[in-house]
N, C-alpha and C positions, 0 to 999 in steps of 0.2 A: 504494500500500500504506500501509498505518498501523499505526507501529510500535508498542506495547501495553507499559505499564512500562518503560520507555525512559531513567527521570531521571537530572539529570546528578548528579554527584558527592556526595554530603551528603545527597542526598533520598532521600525513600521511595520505595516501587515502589506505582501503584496497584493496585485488586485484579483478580485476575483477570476476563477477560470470558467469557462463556459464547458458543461459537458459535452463528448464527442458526439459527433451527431452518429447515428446508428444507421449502421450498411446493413439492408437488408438484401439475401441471396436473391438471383434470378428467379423467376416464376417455376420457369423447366425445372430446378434443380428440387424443388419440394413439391412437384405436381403428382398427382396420383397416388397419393398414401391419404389414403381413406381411411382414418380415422380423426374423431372429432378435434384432437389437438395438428397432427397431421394439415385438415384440412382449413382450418384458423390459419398456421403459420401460412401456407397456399395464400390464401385471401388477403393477409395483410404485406408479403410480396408484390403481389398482382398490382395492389392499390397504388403502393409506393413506384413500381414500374411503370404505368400508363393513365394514371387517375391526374387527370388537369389540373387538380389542387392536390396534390400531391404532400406538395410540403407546408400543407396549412391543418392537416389530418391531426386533430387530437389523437394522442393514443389513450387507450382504453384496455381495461385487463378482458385477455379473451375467454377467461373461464367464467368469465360474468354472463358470457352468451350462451345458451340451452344450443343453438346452430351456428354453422359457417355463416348459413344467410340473415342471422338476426346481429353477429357479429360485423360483417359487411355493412350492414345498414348502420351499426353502431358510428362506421368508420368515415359515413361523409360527412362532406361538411356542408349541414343543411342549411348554411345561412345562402348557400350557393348555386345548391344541388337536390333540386324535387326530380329527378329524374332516371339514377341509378338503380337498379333493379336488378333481383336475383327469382329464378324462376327453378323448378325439375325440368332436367334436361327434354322430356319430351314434349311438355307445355312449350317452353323457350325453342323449338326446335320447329314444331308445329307453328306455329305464332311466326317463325323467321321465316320458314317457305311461303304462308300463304293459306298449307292447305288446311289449316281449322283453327278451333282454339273449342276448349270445352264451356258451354257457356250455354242460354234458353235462344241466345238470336235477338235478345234485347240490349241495346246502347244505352246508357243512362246518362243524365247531365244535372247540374243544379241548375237551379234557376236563383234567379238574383236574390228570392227572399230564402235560400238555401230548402226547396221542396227539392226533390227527388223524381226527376222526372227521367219518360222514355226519349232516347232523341229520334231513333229510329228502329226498326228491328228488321232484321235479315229474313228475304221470302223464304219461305218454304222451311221454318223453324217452329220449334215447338212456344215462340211467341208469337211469331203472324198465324200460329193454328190454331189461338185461343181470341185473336182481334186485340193481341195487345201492343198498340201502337204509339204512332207518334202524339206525343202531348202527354199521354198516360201518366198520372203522378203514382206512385207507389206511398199507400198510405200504411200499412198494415205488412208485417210481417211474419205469417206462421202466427197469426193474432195477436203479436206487439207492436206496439207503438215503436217509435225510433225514439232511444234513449241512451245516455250515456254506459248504463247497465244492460242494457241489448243491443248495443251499437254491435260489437262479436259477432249475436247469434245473425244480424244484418248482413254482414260483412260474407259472410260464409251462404249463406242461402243466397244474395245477389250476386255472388261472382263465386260457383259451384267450381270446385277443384276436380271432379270424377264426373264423368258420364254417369248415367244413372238416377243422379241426387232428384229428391223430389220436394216440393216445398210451396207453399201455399199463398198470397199473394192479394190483400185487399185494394184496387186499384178505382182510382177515380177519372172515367175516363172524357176527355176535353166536353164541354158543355151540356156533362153530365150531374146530377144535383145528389147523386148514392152511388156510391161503391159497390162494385160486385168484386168477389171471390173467385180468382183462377188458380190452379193447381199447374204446374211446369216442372219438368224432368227434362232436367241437362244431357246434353248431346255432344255431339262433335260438328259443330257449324262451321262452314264455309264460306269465308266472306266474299259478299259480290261488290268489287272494286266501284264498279259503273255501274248503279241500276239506272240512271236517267241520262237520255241526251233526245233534247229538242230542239224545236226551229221556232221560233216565237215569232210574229209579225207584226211591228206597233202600225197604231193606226195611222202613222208618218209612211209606213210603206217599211220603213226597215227592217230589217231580219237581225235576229238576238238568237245566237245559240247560248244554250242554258244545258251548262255540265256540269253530273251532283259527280262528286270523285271522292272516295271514301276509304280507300286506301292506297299507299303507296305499295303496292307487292308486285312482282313477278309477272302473275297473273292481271296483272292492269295493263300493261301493256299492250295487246293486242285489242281489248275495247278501248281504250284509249286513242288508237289510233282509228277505229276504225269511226269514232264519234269525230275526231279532227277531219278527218277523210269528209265525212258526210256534212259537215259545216264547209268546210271549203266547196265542194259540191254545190250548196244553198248559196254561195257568194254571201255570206253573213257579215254584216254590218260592223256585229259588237259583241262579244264573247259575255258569259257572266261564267264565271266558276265557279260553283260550289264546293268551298271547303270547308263547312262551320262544322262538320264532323271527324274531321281528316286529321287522327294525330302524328302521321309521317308513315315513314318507311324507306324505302330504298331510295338513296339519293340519287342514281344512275334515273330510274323513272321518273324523278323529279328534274332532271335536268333534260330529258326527253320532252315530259311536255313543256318546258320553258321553251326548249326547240320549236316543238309546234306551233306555238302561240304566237314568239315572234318572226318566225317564218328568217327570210337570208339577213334582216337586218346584223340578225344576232349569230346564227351559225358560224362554228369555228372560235366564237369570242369567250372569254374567262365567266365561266358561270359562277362557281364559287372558288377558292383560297381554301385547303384544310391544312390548320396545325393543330402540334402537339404540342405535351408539357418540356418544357427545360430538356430533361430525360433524353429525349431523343427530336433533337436535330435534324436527324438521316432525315427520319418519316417529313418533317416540314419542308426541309428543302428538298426531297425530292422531286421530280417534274411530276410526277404521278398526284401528287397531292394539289396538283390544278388542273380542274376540270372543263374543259370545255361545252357551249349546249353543241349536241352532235347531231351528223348527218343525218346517220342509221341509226336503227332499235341493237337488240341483242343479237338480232341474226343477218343481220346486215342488209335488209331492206329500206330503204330509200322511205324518211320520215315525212306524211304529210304537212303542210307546213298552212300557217295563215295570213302572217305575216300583217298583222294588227300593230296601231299605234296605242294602244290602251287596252286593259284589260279589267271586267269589274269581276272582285272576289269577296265572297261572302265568306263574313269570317266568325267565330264563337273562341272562348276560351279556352277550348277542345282543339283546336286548328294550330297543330306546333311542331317542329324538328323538320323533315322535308317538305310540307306544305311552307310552310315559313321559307324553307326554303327558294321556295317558286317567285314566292313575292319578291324576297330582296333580291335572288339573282335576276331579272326581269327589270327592276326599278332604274339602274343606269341606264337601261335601254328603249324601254317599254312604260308609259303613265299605268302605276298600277293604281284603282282607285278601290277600295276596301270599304266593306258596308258589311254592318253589323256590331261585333262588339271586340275589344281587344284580343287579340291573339295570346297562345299559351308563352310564347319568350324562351323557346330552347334554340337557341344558335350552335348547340353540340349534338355529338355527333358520338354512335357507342359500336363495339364490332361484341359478339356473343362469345364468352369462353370458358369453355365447360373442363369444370374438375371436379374427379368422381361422379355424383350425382346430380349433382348442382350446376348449371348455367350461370353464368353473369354477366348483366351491364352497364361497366363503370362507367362514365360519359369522359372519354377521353379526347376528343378533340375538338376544335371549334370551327367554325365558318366565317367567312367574312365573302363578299360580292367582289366584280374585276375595280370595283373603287375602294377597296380595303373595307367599305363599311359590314359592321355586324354586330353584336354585342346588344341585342335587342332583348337584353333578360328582362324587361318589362313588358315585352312582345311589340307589337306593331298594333298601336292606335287606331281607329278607321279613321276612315274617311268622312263617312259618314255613320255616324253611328243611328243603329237600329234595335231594336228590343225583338227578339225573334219569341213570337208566346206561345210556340209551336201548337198552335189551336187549328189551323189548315195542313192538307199536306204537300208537301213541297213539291214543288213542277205549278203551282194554281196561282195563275199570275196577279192572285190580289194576296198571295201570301204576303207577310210582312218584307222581309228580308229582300225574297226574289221582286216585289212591287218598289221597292226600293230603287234597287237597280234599273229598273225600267222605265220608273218617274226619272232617275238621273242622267240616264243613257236619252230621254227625249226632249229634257228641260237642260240637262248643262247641268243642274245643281242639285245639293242636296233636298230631300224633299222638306218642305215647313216642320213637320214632324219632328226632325233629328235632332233641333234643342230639346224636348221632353226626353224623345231617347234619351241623350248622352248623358242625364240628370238618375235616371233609372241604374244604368248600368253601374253596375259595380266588380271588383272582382270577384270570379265564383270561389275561391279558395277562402274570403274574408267570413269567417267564426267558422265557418262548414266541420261538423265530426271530420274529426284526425283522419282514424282509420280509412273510413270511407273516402274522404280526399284522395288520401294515397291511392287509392284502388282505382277511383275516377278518373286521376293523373296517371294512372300505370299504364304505357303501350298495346295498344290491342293486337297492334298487327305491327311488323316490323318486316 
């Protein structure tokens, strides 16, 4: 040992020493030893390796955590970070291709005075086979109310871990005055990327295509192109985008339809900038970690294009990570105009990595646009702000949101209405149960 300011009588003390900061091993070198200490040391590696705050990580003793993945969460830094996420490998696996996620086929959102509402639900789900749809508030759970003391048994009956689960459901539904009773057994759902694309006509003669796009996966691709396809086809005026459900997904499809949208103005030009932490260098300055919007899809077919000077995007709190993305890469090029309510504020960016059991997604890198802008952790503001009271269903052009757009797309300006809006809105996160937050803000689809 070495005793530190020590001197003898008459003398000074020297100053103090700082302790050494702590190396922790490679990821690789403690990966796959599955067991609970085992996989603790893994996870807090992993963090100090690729996790963006990195070196702002409180430590925490690991034996205070029953799991790797309550440990994990112990480890961010939530003043920063509502977005890291730890899942079972087959959930997390299922969830990154595309092709399901265990769940009834119901989306849920707050709404500003924090109710519990449907936002949409996926056809052909054991929620569109009971008519529980959009607007739906969930009053009643398994016969509880929503409380701090059954917030748990909520949590776990709305967002089912296992196919199978069965659970009961008092709903009140849109300009309805009594609740009925539904009973729902989780599934393995498939999400449909694109259920809507129209051709709207104002009574100006113009054509408005109107795209709902609801995830970024894989699997959107090919509808995605083939809704730009058939807008260009229409010679369409003025695009509206529906993403007030769209929590991201794959950046590659995010930067396809930025392609399509603005057609050759943009092609070939810097969509977004991705870095990383301190750590690694390599990864930032590589050329790879700049994207350009591209020609071709994945299989190298020739990308319909439209090549608009503006684009209107409906946006909700729900609306974050690669949809966010669409907007700022678009903005140096494209007037993006935004109508609805603030966006979710994730400029980062996660890759999925699974030890032993367990998946993980630390949010390790950021984005930035070909103007360096990014950093939009407050999300993007509209344009015009809207109150979506999801009482119609969407595609019906006196809906709020999409009526928005199309009083804006014919007048120039926002509608009268959007001072009341902008007065209403608030953030959905502000008092909403904890739990339940997190679950609301957890990625659907990746």
């Amino acid at each position: 040992m070495v005793l530190v300011g020590c001197g003898g009588g008459g003398g000074g003390s020297s100053a103090p020493v700082s302790p050494p900061a702590i190396v922790f091993p490679p990821p690789s070198s403690l990966a796959n030893i599955c067991t609970p200490e085992g996989e603790k040391a893994w996870v807090r590696s992993y963090m100090d390796d690729v996790y963006l705050w990195s070196n702002e990580i409180v430590d925490v003793n690991a034996a205070s955590y029953a799991t790797p993945s309550d440990y994990f969460d112990a480890l961010r830094v939530k003043s920063k970070d509502k977005f890291s996420f730890s899942l079972p490998n087959a959930q997390m696996a299922a969830m990154a291709s595309g092709s399901g996620a265990v769940s009834y086929g119901a989306v849920y959102t707050l709404s500003p005075d924090h109710r519990i509402l449907v936002a949409y639900s996926e056809p052909n789900t054991p929620a569109s086979a009971v008519g529980l749809g959009r607007g739906a508030q969930i009053v009643n759970v398994n016969g509880a109310a929503l409380t701090p003391a059954t917030e748990p048994a909520w949590n776990a009956a709305l967002f089912p871990e296992a196919a199978g689960q069965t659970n009961s459901f008092d709903v009140l539904d849109p300009g309805a005055s009594v609740t009925r009773k539904v009973t729902l057994t989780s599934a393995l759902v498939t999400v449909t990327p694109v259920p809507q694309a129209q051709v709207i006509t104002q009574s100006t003669g113009k054509k408005v295509g109107y795209l709902v796009f609801n995830a970024h996966i894989a699997s959107a691709e090919a509808p995605l192109s083939a809704a730009i396809a058939q807008f260009a086809l229409a010679k369409i005026d003025d695009l509206v985008l529906d993403l007030r459900d769209n929590p991201g997904g794959e950046q590659s499809i995010a930067a396809e339809l930025g392609a399509m949208i603005g057609g050759a103005p943009v092609t070939g030009k810097t969509f977004l900038k991705i870095a990383f932490n301190a750590k690694h260098p390599e990864k930032t300055n590589d050329p790879s970690s700049t994207v350009a919007f591209p020609r071709t899809d994945s299989t190298g077919q020739t990308l319909p294009t439209l090549g608009l000077p503006r684009v209107f995007v409906l946006t909700s709190g729900i609306t974050a990570s690669s949809s966010e993305l669409v907007i700022n890469g678009l903005k140096p090029f494209v007037t993006v105009i935004t109508i609805g309510a603030t966006t979710s504020g994730k400029p980062y960016g996660e890759n999925f990595v699974t030890n032993c059991a367990t998946s993980y997604a630390a949010m390790e890198m950021s984005a930035t646009n070909s103007l360096g802008q990014g950093n939009y952790v407050n999300g993007f503001a509209p344009t015009c702000a809207a109150v979506d009271n999801l009482d119609l269903p969407l595609g019906q052009t006196n809906e709020v949101l999409l009526n928005a757009a199309l009083s804006y797309q014919t007048t120039g300006a926002c509608p009268a209405s959007s001072a009341q809006a902008k007065q209403q809105i608030r953030p959905a996160q502000d008092g909403a149960p904890s739990d339940l937050l997190k679950k609301l803000l957890q990625p659907r689809h990746r």
